[in-house]
Backbone as a chain_set.jsonl record, in Angstrom:
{"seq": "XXXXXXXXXXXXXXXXXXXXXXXXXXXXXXXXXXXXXXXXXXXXXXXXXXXXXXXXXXXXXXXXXXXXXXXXXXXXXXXXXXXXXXXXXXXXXXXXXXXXXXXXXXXXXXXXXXXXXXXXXXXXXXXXXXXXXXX", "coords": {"N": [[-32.998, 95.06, -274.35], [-34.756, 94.622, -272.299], [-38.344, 93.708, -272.066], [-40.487, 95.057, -271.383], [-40.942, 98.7, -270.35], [-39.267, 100.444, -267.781], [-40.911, 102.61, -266.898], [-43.217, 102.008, -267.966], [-43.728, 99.385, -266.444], [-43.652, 100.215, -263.943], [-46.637, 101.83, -264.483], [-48.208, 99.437, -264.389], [-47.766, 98.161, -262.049], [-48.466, 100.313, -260.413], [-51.136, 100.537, -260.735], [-52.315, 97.956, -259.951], [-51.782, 98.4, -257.358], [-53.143, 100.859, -256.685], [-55.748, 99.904, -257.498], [-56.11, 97.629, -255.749], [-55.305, 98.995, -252.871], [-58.098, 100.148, -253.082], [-59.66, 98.423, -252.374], [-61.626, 96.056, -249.655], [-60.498, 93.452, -248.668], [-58.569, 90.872, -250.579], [-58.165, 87.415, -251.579], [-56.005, 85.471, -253.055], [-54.301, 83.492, -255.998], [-52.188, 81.485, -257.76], [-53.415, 80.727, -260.807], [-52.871, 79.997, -262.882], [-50.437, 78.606, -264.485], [-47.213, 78.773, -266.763], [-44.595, 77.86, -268.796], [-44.584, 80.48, -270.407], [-46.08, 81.768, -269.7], [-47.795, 83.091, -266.119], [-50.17, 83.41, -264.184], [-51.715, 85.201, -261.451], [-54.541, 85.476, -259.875], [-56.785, 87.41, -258.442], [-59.789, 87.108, -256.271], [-62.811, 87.93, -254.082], [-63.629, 85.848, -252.439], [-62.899, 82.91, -251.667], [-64.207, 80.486, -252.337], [-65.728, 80.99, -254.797], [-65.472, 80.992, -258.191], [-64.959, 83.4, -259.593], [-62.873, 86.08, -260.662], [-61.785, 89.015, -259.407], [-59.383, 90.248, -260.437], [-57.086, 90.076, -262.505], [-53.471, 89.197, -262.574], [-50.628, 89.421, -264.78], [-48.066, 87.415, -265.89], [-45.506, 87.821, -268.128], [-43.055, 85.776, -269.877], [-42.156, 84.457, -267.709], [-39.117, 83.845, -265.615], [-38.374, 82.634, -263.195], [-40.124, 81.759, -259.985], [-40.98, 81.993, -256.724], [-43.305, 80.611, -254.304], [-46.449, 80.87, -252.571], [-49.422, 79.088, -252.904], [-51.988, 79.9, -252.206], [-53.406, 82.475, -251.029], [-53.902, 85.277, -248.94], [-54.199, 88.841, -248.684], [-52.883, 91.889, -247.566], [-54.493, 94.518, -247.773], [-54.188, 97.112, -247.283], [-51.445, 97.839, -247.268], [-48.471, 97.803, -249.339], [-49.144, 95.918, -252.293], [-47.769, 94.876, -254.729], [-44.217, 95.279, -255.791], [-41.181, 96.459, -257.062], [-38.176, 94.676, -256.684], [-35.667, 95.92, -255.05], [-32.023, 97.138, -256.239], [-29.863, 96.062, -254.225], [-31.316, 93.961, -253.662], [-32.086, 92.466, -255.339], [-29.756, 92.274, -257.0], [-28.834, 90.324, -254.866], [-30.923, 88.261, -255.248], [-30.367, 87.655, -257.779], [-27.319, 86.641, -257.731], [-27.935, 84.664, -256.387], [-30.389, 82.795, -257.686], [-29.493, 82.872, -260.0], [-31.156, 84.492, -262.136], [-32.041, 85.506, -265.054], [-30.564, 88.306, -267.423], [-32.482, 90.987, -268.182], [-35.161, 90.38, -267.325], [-37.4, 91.317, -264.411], [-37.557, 91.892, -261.017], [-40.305, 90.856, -259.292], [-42.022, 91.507, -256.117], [-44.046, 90.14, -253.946], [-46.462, 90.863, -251.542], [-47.684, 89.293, -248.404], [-50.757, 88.943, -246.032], [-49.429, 88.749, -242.839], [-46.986, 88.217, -243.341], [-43.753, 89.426, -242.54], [-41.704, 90.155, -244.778], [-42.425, 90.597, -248.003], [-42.783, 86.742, -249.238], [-43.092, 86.046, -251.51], [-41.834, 85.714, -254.92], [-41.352, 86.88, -257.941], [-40.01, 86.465, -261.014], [-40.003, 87.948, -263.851], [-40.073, 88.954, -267.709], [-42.38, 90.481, -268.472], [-44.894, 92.02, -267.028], [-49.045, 92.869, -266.742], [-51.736, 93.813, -265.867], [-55.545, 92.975, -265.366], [-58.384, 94.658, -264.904], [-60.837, 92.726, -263.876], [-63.781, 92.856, -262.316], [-64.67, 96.091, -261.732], [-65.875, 97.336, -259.204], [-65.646, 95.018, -256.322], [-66.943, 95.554, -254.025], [-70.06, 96.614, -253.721], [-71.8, 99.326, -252.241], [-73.606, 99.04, -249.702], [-77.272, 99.894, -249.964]], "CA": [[-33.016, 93.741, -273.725], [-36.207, 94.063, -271.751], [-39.599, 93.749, -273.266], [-41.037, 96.519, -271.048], [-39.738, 99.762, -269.989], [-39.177, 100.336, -266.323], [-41.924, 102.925, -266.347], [-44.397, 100.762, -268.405], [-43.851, 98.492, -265.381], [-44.195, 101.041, -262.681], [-47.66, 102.352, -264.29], [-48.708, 97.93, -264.223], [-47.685, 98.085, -261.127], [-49.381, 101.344, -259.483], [-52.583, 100.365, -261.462], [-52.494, 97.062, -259.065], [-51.335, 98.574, -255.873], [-54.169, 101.483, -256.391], [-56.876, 99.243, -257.096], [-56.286, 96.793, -254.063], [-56.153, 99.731, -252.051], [-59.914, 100.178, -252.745], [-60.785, 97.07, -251.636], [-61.589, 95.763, -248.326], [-59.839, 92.392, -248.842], [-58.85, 90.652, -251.423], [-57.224, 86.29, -251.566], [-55.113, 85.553, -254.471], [-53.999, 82.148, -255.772], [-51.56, 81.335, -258.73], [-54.551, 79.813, -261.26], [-51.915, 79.258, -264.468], [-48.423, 78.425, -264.452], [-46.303, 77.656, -267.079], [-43.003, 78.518, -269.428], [-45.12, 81.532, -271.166], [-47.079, 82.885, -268.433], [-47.766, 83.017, -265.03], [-51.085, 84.269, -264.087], [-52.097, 85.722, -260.535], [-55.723, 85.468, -259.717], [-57.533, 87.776, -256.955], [-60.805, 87.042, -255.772], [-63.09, 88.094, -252.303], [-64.234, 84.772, -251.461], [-62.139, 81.638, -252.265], [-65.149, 79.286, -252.942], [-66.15, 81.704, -255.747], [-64.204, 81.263, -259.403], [-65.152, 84.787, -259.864], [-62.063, 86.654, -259.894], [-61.595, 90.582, -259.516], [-58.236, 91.087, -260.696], [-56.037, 88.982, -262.847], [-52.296, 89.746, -263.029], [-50.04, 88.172, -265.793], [-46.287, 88.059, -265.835], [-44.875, 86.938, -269.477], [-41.588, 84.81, -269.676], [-41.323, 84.345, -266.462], [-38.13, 82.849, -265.433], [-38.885, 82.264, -261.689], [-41.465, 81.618, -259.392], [-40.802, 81.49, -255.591], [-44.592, 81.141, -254.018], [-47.507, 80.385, -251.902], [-50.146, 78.825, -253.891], [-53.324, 80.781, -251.894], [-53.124, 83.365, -249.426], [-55.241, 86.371, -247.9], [-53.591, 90.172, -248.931], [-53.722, 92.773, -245.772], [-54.729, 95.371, -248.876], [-53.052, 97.948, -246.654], [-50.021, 97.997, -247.426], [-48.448, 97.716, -251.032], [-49.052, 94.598, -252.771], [-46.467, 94.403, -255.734], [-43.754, 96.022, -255.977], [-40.1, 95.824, -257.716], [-36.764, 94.168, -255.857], [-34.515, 97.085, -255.005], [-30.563, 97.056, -256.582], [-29.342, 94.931, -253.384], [-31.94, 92.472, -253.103], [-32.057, 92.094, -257.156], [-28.694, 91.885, -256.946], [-28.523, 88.79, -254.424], [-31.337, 87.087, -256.002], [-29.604, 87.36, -258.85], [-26.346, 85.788, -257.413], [-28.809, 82.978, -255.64], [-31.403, 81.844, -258.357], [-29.085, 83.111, -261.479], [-31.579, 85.366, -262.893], [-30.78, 86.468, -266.793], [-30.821, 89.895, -267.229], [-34.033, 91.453, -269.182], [-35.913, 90.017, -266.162], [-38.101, 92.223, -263.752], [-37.96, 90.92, -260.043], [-41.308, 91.326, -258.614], [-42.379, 90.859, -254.45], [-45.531, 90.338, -253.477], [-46.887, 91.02, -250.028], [-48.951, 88.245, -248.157], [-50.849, 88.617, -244.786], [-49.058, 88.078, -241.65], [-45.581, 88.19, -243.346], [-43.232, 90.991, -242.21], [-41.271, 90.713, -246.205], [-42.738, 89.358, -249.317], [-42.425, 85.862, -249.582], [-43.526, 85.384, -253.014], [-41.027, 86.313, -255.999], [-41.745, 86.382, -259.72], [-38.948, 87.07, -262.145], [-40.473, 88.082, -265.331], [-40.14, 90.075, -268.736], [-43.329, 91.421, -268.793], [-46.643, 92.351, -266.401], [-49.931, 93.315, -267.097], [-53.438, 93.57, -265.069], [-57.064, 93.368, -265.572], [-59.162, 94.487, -263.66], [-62.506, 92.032, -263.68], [-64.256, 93.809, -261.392], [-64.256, 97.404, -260.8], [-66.144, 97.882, -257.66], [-65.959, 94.205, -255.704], [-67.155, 95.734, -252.767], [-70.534, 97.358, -253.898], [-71.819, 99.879, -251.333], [-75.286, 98.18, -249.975], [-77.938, 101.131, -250.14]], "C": [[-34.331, 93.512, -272.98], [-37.162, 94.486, -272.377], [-40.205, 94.855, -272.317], [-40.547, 97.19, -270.538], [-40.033, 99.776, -268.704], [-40.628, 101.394, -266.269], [-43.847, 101.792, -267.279], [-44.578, 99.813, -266.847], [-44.422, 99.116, -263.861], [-45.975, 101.309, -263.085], [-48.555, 100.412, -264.013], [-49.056, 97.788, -262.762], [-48.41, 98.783, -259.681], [-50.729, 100.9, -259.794], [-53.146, 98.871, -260.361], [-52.74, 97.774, -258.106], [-52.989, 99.32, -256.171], [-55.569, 101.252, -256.257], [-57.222, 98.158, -255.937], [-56.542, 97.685, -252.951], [-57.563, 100.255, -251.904], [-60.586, 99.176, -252.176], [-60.627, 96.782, -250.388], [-60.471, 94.842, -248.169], [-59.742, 92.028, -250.043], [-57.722, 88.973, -251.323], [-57.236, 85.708, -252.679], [-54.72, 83.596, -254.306], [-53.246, 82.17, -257.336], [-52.721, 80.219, -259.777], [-53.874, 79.498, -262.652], [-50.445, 79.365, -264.281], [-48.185, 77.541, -265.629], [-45.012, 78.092, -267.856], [-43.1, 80.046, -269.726], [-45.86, 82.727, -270.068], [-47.537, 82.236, -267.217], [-49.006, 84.042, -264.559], [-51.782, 84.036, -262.494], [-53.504, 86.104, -260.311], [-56.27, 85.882, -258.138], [-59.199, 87.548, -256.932], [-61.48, 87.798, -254.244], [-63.669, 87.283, -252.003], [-63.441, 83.829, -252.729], [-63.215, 80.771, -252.403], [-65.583, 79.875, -254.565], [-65.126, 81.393, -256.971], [-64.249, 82.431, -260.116], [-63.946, 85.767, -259.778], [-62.623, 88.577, -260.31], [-60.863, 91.175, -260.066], [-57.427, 89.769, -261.311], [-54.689, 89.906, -262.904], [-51.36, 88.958, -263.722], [-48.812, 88.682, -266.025], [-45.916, 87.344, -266.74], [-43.63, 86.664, -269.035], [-41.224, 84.845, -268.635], [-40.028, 83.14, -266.346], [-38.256, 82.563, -264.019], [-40.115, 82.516, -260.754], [-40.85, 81.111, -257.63], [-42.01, 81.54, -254.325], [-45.498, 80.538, -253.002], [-48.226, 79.902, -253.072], [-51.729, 79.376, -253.529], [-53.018, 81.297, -250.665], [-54.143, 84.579, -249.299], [-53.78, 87.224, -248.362], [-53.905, 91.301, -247.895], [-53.314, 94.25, -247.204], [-54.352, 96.546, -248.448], [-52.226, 98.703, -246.966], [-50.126, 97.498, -248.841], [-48.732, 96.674, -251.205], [-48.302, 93.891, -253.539], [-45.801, 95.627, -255.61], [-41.987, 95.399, -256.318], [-38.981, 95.22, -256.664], [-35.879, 95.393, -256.047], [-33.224, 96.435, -255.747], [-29.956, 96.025, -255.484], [-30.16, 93.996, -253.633], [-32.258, 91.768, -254.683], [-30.396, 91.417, -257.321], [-28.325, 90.512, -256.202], [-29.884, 87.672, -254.807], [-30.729, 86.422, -257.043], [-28.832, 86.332, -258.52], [-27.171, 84.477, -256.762], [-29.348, 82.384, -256.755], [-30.31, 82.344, -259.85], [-30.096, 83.309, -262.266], [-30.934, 85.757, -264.521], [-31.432, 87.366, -266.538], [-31.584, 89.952, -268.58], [-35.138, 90.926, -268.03], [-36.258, 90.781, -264.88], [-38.139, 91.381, -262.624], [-38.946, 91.517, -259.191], [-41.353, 90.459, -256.986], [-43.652, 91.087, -254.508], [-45.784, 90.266, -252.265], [-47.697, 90.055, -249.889], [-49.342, 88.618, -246.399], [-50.09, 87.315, -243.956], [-47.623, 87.244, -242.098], [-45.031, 89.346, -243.18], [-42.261, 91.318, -243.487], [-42.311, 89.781, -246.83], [-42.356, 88.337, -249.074], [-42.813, 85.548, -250.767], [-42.675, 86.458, -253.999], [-41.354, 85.733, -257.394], [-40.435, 87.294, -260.528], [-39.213, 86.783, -263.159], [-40.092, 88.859, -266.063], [-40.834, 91.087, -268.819], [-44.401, 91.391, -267.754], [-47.636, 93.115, -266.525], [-51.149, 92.888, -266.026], [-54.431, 93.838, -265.753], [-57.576, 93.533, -264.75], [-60.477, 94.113, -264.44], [-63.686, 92.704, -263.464], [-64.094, 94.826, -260.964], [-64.618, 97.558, -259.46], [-66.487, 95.984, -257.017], [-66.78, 94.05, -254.571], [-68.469, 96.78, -253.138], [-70.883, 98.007, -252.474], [-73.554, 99.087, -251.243], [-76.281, 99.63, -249.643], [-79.428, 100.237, -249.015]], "O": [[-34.926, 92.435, -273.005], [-37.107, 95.438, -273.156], [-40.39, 95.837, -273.035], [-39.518, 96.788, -269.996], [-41.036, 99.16, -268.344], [-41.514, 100.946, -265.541], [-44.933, 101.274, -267.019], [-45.685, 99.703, -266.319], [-45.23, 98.692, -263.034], [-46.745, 101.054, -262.159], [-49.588, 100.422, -263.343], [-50.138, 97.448, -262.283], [-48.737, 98.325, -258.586], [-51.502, 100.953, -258.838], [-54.336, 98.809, -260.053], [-53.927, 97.922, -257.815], [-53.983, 98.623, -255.97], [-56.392, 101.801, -255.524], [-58.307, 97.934, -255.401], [-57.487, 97.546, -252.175], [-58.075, 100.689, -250.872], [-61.7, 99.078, -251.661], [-59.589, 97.148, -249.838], [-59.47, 95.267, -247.591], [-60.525, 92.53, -250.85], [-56.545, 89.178, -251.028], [-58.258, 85.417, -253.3], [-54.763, 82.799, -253.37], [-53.783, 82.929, -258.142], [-52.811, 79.028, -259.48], [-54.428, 78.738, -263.447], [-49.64, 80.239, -263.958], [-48.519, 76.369, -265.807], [-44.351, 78.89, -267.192], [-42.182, 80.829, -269.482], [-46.011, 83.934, -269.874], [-47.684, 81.015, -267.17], [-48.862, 85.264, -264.558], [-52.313, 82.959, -262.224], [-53.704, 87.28, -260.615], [-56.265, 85.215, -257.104], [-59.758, 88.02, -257.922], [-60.693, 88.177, -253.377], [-64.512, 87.574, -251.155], [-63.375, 83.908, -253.956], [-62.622, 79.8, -252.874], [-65.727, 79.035, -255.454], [-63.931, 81.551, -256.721], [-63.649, 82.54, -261.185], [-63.942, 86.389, -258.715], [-63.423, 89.089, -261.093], [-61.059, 92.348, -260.383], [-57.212, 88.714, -260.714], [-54.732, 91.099, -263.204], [-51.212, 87.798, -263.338], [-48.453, 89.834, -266.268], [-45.876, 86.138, -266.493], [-43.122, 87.155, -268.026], [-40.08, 85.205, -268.357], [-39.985, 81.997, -266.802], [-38.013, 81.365, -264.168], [-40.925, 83.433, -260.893], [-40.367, 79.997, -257.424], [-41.826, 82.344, -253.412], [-45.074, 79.462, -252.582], [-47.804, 80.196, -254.191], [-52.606, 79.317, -254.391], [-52.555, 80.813, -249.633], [-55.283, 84.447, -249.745], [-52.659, 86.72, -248.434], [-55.038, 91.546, -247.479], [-52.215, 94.748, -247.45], [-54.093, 97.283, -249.4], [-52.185, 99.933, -246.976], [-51.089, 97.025, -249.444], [-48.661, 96.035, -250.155], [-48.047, 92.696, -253.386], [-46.321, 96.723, -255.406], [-41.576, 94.29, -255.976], [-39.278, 95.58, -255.525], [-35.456, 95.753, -257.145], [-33.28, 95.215, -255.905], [-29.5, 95.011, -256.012], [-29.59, 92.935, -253.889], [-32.626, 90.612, -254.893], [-30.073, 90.29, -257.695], [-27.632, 89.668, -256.771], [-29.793, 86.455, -254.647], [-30.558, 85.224, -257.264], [-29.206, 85.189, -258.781], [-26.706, 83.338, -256.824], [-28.833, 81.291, -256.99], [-30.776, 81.865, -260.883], [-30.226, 82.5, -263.185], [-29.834, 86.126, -264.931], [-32.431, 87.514, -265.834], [-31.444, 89.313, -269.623], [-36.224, 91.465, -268.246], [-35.276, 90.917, -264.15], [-38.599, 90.25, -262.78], [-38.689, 92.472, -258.459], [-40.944, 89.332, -256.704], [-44.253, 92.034, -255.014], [-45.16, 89.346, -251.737], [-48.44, 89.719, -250.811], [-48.441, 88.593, -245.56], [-50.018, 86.089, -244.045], [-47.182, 86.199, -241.621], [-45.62, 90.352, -243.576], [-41.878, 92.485, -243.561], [-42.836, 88.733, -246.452], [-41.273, 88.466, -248.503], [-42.807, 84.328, -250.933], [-42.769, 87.683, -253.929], [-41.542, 84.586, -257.8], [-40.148, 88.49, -260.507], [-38.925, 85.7, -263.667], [-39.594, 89.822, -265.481], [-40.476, 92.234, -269.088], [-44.862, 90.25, -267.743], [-47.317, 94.301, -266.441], [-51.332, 91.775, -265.534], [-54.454, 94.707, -266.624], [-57.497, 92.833, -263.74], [-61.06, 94.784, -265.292], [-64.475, 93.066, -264.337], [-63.473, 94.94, -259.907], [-63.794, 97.88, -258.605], [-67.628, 95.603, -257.276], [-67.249, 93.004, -254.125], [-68.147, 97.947, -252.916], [-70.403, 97.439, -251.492], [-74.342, 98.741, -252.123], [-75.71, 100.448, -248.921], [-80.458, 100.857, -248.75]]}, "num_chains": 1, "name": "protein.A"}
């Protein structure tokens, strides 16, 4: 029933988290939305259309979001909906099952406020080093 396997999703997922933790900062903005895909765009300066990091969530079936925010790169950045809180999204937004419920962290919230319930996620990374070292 689901198009990727739970660890397929975990290594998507660490491959994010580990590369944000290299960076100083990094402010994100939803730059495609639509039935097919849902694509997550990081940058380090919002005037710039340069991004660093795209992240892309196929068939998404929900979207609960900010539309630009600042990441305290810190702390995790994505990560899955535990069994309870999957479980009462579920019962709230009626989720179908084959659907992955992702959280995303945003500065200067104490939970995720941003939820994506998708099939599938994948990253690029743009930019390996955003933050060159100045010599």
């Amino acid at each position: 029933m689901f198009v990727m396997s739970l660890d397929e999703v975990n290594i998507e997922i660490d491959k994010i988290n580990t590369y944000l933790s290299r960076c100083l900062w990094m402010d994100f903005e939803f730059c495609r939305m639509n039935a097919g895909q849902v694509v997550l765009s990081g940058s380090i300066d919002q005037s710039s259309s340069e991004y660093a990091i795209d992240i892309e969530f196929e068939q998404p079936y929900f979207v609960s979001t900010l539309f630009l925010w600042h990441t305290d790169t810190s702390k995790v950045f994505i990560e899955l909906a535990n069994n309870d809180e999957a479980n009462e999204m579920n019962q709230r937004y009626k989720i179908e099952l084959g659907n992955y419920i992702f959280k995303v962290s945003v500065e200067d919230f104490d939970s995720p406020p941003i939820i994506v319930a998708a099939k599938k996620i994948s990253c690029k990374i743009l930019d390996e080093d955003p933050f060159p070292q100045q010599k």
